[in-house]
N, C-alpha and C positions, 0 to 999 in steps of 0.2 A: 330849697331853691338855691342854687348858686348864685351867691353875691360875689364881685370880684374881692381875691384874695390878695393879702399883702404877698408883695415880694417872694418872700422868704416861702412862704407857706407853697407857693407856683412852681417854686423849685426842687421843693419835697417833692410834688407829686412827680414834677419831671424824671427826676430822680426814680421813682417810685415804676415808673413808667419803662424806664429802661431795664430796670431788672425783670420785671412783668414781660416783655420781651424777651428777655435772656429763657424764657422757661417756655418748653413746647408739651404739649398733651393732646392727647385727639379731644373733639368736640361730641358732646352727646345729641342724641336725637331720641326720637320717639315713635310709636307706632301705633298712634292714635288719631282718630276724626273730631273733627272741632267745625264751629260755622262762626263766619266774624259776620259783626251788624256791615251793609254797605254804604261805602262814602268813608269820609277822614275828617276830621276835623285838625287844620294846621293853623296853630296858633304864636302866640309870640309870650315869651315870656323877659318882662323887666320891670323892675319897680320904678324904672322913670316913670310909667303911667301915674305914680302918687307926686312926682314930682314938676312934670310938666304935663298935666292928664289933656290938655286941649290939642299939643304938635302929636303926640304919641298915638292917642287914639283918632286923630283925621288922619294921621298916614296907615297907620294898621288898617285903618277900611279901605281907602284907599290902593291898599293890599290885597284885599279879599280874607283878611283874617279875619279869622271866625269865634276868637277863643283872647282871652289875656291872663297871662300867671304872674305872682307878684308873692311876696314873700313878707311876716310879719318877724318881730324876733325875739324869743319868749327868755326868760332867766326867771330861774327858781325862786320861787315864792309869789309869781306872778300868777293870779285863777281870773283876771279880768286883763282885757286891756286898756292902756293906760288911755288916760284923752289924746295925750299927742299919738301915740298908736292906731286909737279909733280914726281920730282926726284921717289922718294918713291914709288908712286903710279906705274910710268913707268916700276918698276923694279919688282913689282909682274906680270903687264899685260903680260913683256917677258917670263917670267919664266911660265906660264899659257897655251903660246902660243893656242895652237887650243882651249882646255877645253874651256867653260864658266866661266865668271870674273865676281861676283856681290862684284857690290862697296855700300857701305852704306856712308851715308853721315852726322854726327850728329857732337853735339858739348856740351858743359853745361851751353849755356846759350842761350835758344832759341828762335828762329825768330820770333816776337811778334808782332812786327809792318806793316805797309804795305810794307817801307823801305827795313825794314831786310830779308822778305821774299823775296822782289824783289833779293837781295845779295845773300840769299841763292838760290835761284832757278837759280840764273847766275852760282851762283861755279859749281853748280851738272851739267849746260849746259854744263861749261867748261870741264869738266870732262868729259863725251861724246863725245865733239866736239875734243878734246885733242885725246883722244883714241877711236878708232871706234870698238875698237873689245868688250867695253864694252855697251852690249843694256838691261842689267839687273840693274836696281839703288833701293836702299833700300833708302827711306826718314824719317830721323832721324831712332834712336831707343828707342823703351822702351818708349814712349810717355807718360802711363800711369803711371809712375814711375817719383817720384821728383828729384832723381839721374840724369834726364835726361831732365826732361822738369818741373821746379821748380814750376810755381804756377799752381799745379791741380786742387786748389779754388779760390776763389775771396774773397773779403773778409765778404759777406754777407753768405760763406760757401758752395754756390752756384758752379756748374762744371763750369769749366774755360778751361780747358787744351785741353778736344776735341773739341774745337769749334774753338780755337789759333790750331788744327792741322790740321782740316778741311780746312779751310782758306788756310794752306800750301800746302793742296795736291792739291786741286785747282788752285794754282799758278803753282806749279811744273808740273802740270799734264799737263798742256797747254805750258808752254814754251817747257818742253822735248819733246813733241808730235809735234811739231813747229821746232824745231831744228835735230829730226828724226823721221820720220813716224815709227812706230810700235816697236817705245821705251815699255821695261815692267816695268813699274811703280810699286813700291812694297810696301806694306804699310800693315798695320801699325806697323810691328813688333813689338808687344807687349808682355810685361812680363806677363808669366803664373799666376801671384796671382797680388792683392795690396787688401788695406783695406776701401776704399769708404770713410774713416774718415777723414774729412779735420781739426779736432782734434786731430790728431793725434798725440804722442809723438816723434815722427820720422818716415820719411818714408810717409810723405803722399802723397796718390796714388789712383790709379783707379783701382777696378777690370778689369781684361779681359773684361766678360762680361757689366758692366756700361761703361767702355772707347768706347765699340763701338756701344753700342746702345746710346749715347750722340751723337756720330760721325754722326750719320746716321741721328737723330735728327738736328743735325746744315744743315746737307748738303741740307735736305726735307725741311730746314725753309728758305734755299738761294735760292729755287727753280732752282737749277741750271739742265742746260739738255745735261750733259755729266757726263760720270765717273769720278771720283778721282783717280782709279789705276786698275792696270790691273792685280794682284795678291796680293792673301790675305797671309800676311807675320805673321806667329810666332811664339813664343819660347817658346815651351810646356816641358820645365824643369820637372823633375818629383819632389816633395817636399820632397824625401829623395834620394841617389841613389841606395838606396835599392829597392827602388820602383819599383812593376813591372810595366811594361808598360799600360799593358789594365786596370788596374785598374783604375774606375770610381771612381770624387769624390763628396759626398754630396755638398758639398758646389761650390755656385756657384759665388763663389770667386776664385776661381783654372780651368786653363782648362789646363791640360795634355795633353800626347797622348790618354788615356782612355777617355778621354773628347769630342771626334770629335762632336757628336751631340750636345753638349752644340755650340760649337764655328759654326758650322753650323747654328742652330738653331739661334744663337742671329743674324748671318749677316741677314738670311734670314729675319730678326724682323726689323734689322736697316734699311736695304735698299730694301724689296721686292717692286715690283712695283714703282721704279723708275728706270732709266740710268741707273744706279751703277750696275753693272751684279753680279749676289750670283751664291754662288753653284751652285743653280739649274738649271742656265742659266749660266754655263762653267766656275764658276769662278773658278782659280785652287788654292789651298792651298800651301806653300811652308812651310815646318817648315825650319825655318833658323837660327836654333840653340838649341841643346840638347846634352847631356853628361850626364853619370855618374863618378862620382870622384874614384879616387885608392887609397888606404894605399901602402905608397910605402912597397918594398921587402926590407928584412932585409939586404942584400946587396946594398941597394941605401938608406937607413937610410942618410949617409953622405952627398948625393945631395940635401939634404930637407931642410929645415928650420922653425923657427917658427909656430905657430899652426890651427893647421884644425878648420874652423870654420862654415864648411857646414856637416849637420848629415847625416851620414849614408855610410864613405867611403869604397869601394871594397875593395877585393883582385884582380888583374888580371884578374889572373887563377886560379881558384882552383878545377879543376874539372867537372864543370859544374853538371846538375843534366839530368835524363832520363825527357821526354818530356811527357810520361802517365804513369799513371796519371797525369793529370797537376796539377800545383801546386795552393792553392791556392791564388786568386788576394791579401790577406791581407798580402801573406807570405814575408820574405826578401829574394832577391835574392840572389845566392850567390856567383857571380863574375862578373866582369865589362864583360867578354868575352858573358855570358849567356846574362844580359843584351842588348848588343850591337846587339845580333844575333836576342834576341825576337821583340822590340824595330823595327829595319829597317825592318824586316819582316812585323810586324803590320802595318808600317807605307804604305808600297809595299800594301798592301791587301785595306787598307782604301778608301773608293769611295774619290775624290777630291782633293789628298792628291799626287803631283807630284814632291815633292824633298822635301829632308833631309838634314841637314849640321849636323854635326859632330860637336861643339866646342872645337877646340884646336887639334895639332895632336902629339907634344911634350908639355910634359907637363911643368907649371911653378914653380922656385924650392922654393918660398914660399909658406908657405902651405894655407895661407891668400888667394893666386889667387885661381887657375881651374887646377885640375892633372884632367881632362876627355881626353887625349891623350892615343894613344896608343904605344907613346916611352915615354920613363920614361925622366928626366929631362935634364941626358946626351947623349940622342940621338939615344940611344941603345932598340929594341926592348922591349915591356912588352907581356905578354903570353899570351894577348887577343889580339896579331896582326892577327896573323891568323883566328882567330873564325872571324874577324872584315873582312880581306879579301876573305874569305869564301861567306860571307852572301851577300857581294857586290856582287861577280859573278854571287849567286843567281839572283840577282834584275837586273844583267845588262844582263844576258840570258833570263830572265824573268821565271824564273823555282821555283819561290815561289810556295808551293803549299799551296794559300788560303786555303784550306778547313781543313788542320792539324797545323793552329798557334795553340801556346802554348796558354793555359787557356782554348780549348775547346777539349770534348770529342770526340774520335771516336774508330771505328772498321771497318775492312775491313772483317769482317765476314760476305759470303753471303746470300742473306735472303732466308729464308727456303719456304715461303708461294710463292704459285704458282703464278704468276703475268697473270692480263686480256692481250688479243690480245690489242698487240699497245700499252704496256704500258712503262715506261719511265726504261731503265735499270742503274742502279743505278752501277759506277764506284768506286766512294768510297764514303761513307758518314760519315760527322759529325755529323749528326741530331740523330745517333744513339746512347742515350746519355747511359752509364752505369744504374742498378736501384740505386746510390745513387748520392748525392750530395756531388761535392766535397769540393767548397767551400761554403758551405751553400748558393749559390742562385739556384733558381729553373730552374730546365733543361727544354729547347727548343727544337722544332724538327721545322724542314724545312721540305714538304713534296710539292714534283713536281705535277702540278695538269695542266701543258697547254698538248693540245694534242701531239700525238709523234705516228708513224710519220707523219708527216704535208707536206700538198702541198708548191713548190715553190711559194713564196712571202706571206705566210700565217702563218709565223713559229711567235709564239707568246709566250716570256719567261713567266713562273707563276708560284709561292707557292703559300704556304698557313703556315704562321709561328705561332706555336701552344705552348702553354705550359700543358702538362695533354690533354685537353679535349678544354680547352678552348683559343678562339686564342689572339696572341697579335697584338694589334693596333699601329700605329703611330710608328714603328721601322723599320729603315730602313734596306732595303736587296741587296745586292750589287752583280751582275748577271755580272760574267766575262767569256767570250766567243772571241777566236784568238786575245787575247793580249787586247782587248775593256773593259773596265768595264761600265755599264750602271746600276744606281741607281733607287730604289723606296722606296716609303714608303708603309706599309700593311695599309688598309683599316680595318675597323670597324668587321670584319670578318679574319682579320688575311691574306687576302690574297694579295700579292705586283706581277705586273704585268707589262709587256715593251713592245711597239710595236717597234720592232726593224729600226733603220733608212735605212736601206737598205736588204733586202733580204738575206738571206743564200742560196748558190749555193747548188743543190743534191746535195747527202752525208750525213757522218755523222761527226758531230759538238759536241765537248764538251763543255758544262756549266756548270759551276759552281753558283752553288746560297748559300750566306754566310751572317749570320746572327753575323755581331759581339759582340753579347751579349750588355749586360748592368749592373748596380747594383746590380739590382734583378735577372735577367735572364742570365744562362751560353749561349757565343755561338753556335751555330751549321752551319751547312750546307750539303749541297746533290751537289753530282755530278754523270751528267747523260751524256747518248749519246742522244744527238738529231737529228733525221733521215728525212732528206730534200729528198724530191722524187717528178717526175716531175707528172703530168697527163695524166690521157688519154682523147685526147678532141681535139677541131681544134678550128683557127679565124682567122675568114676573113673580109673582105670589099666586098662590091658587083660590081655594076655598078660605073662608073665612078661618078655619078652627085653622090653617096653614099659616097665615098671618100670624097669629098668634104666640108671643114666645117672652122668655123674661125678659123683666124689664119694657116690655112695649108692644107695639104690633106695626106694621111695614104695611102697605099698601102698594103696589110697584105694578105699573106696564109700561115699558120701555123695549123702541123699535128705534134700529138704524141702519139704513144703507149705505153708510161709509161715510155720509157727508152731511148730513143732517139727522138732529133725536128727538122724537118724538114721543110722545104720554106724556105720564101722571105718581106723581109720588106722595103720598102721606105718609108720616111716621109718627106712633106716638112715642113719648119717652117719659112716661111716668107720666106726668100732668102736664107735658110740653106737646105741640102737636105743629109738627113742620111741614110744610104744605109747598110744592114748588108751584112757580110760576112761569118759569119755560124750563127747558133742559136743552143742554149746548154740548157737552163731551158723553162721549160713551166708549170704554176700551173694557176689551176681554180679553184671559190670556192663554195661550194657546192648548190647552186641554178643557175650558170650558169649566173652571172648576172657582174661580174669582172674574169680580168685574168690578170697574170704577166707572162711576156716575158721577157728572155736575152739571150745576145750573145756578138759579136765582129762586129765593123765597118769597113770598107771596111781599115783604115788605122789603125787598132788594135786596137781602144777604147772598153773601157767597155761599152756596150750598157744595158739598161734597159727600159723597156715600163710597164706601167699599163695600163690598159683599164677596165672603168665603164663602165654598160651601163643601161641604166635606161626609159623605157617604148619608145623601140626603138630608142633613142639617146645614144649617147657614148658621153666619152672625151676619150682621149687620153694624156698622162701624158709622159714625157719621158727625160732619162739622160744618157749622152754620156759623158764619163771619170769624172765622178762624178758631172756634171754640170746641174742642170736642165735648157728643154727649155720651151719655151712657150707653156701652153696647147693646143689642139686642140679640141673642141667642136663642136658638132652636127652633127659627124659622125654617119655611120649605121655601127656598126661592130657585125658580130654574133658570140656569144660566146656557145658552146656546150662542154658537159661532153662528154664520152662512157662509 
């Protein structure tokens, strides 16, 4: 967890920051499908909650935060925590009560031996085992950073740091999993920049991206066949506070919020294809720590002290600016309140991306620390509290609407040209970009291309993301439909496609499908209604010896007219015997050769059946309150259209 740093240390990084700048590289991406859980949890992270736990936590709620992070501070030889430690620690957990408590666990002089690991991996046990309401633990911070974890080379010049961090998550990751099942393990919280120079004049460190593609390299050279952590932890600082959020940066020595595809990209490099689960196989993102800084008000002039030594501090509030034309990404924003609203919104919209902390909620009154709070230093509201609680409601109603973040164009102007039978009706769109450019990157359009309306169990999300005429490859497109977001990347043709994990019940379903830009490319997006409708068609089973198949026997009569279904389902499954009690969907598909079925079980479960069937054998597929059972194979069941 970042504690404010002396002086000297603020300056290194700055320092550190500007060379990190100085160096441009393309950002990597990936071509893979991922689903994030729905909703965000945005939280606040500062250890005043141990210090003043009763102002911190009535304003956090207050807030609508949902989460508090707070940080302990371990030195070698330490396997418990101390009373005053405890003490400390106990007195944020009360104050927290129901919320979520993530503890971080770091120190400045880190766990290097086998010894020391063992020590630290007992504290952070301790610390669990002490307090049960904490199942969230951050291990160490800032790993790639020398402020934190001192030698990032060796002395042949050679990466040192994430191999000694490897090593600890490995240790940690098995005792804590040992001491509670479905402990979240957090890692690697990593600083948004370093400079890869183990020459360095100060400050040597690891990029984002080098710390974790070493990481992934030691863990693939231990052949180990478990994970290290169970959330990707970091602190996508933006490198001015002026900075707007989505801005993408050359260099891939920085990964911001603008950056998601780079920090995707590199996990998916470190660790695809082994244990250690990525994005695209559900790993969740936590940013666990961002702020922009304030210029105090000329009425708190007096609360302040000594000097700002991070570029680019707000005002509050000063207005904010209208939202279209957007502004563009190189522009300076121009208040901490505007910031904070674009910022958590982007972060809400982002495929992977399931919590946000806030750094600091009152701010510190040297100006050397962190003024990103939204009370100014004595206690008293600043004029971005509101914009700040505002935007939280947004996220915690879940009422962001992806498709109008700031930096992309749209119009809710409807389209003039006549639309084919059955085609997709368009709610609002982004993809409808203005004819110019507004921040000189070239405009994108998202364009619906799966069918609509579509039979039960056949609904199938698709664009096709284009710039001009021709489409763009390798960018991912993020399809959020009842609170779900499910990711793809576009194919060599521009077009990104999802077969969704469970069926859409008839009706009509909105999606959204959102293109959040890049460098080059502004973003876009389309939102449609998508129209689930049952069939008209029957399935059945015939004689008894037909029923019959491994694994179980089927019983099936099922009739519908398009609009209501009718019969009778029995299924055994070994010793299990699933019995409906109405049926509600029925979809075939256009050869008669599969059909999906649902309803309710005789005690309210959600029922669902597929049925293949393929040169007069069937299987039989089937899931009762979200559980699949065992298939049933070499059934006769017939499937017919009308």
């Amino acid at each position: 967890m970042r504690r404010p740093c002396p002086a000297v240390a603020r300056q290194a990084v700055f320092r550190t920051l500007l060379l990190a700048l100085a160096v441009a590289a393309a950002g990597l991406v990936t071509s893979s499908t991922a689903t994030a859980a729905p909703g965000m949890i945005v939280g606040l992270t500062d250890d005043a909650l141990e210090a003043r736990p009763v102002e911190i936590a009535s304003a956090a709620r207050d807030l609508g935060l949902r989460a508090f992070a707070v940080s302990v501070v371990w030195s070698p030889g330490d396997s418990t925590l101390s009373p005053a430690a405890a003490g400390s620690l106990g007195t944020a957990v009360a104050a927290a009560g129901s919320d979520r408590i993530v503890v971080a666990a770091y120190g400045y002089a880190p766990p290097e031996t086998p010894s020391e690991r063992d020590q630290y991996c007992s504290y952070v046990r301790d610390i669990v085992t002490r307090f049960p309401q904490v199942h969230d633990v951050v291990i160490w911070n800032e790993p790639n950073l020398s402020a934190f974890w001192l030698h990032q080379f060796d002395a042949s010049a050679a990466s040192r740091a994430p191999g000694m961090y490897e090593a600890l998550l490995e240790r940690c990751y098995d005792v804590l999993h040992a001491a509670r099942p479905g402990m979240n393990v957090i890692a690697p919280a990593t600083s948004p920049w370093g400079n890869d120079d183990p020459f360095a004049r100060s400050n040597v460190s690891h990029s984002p991206t080098s710390f974790i593609l070493e990481l992934g390299r030691a863990y693939r050279a231990g052949g180990r066949t478990k994970p290290i952590f169970d959330t990707l932890g970091h602190h996508p600082y933006p490198t001015t506070s002026t900075e707007r959020p989505w801005l993408p940066h050359s260099s891939d020595r920085v990964i911001s919020t603008g950056d998601l595809d780079r920090l995707v990209g590199t996990v998916e490099q470190a660790f695809g294809g082994t244990p250690q689960p990525t994005p695209a196989r559900g790993l969740p993102i936590w940013y666990l720590e961002s702020g922009y800084q304030t210029v105090p008000d000329a009425s708190k002039n007096g609360l302040y002290y000594g000097t700002e030594n991070w570029p680019g501090p707000l005002p509050a509030a000063a207005g904010g600016e209208p939202s279209q034309p957007p502004p563009p990404a190189e522009s300076a924003a121009p208040d901490q309140a505007t910031q904070l609203v674009d910022s958590i919104r982007l972060a809400y919209c982002q495929p992977h991306v399931q919590a946000v902390f806030n750094f600091l909620l009152r701010d510190e009154a040297d100006l050397a620390g962190w003024q990103s709070g939204v009370l100014w230093a004595d206690g008293t509201r600043k004029g971005s509290y509101e914009a700040m609680r505002s935007v939280v409601a947004e996220v915690n109603n879940r009422s962001v609407d992806c498709t109008r973040l700031k930096g992309m164009t749209w119009s809710d102007a409807p389209a003039k040209a006549a639309k084919a039978p059955g085609a997709a009706t368009p709610v609002a769109s982004a993809s409808r970009a203005r004819d110019r450019n507004v921040d000189g990157r070239s405009r994108s359009r998202v364009v619906w291309t799966a069918r609509n309306p579509t039979p039960f169990g056949y609904a199938r999300l698709a664009v096709r993301l284009r710039t001009g005429s021709r489409p763009l490859a390798r960018r991912y497109v993020s399809f959020s439909i009842g609170g779900a977001v499910v990711v793809a990347s576009t194919d060599r043709g521009g077009r990104a496609a999802v077969k969704l994990p469970s069926p859409l019940l008839p009706g009509a379903h909105v999606v959204s499908a959102t293109f959040a830009g890049d460098k080059t490319h502004q973003p876009a997006a389309v939102k449609v209604l998508v129209r689930v409708v049952n069939s008209r068609g029957t399935m059945a089973t015939g004689s008894v010896r037909q029923q019959q198949g491994s694994r179980g026997r089927a019983e099936l009569s099922v009739r519908s007219n398009g609009r209501t279904v009718e019969g009778s389902l029995v299924v055994r499954v070994r010793s299990r015997t699933v019995t409906a009690r109405r049926l509600d969907a029925f979809g075939v598909d256009s050869r008669a050769t599969s059909a999906w079925l649902a309803g309710r079980t005789v005690d309210g479960s959600r029922l669902i059946v597929n049925v293949v069937t393929h040169r007069g054998r069937s299987v039989v597929r089937l899931w009762v309150g979200g559980t699949q059972l065992p298939s049933i194979r070499g059934l006769r069941v017939r499937v017919s259209r009308k």
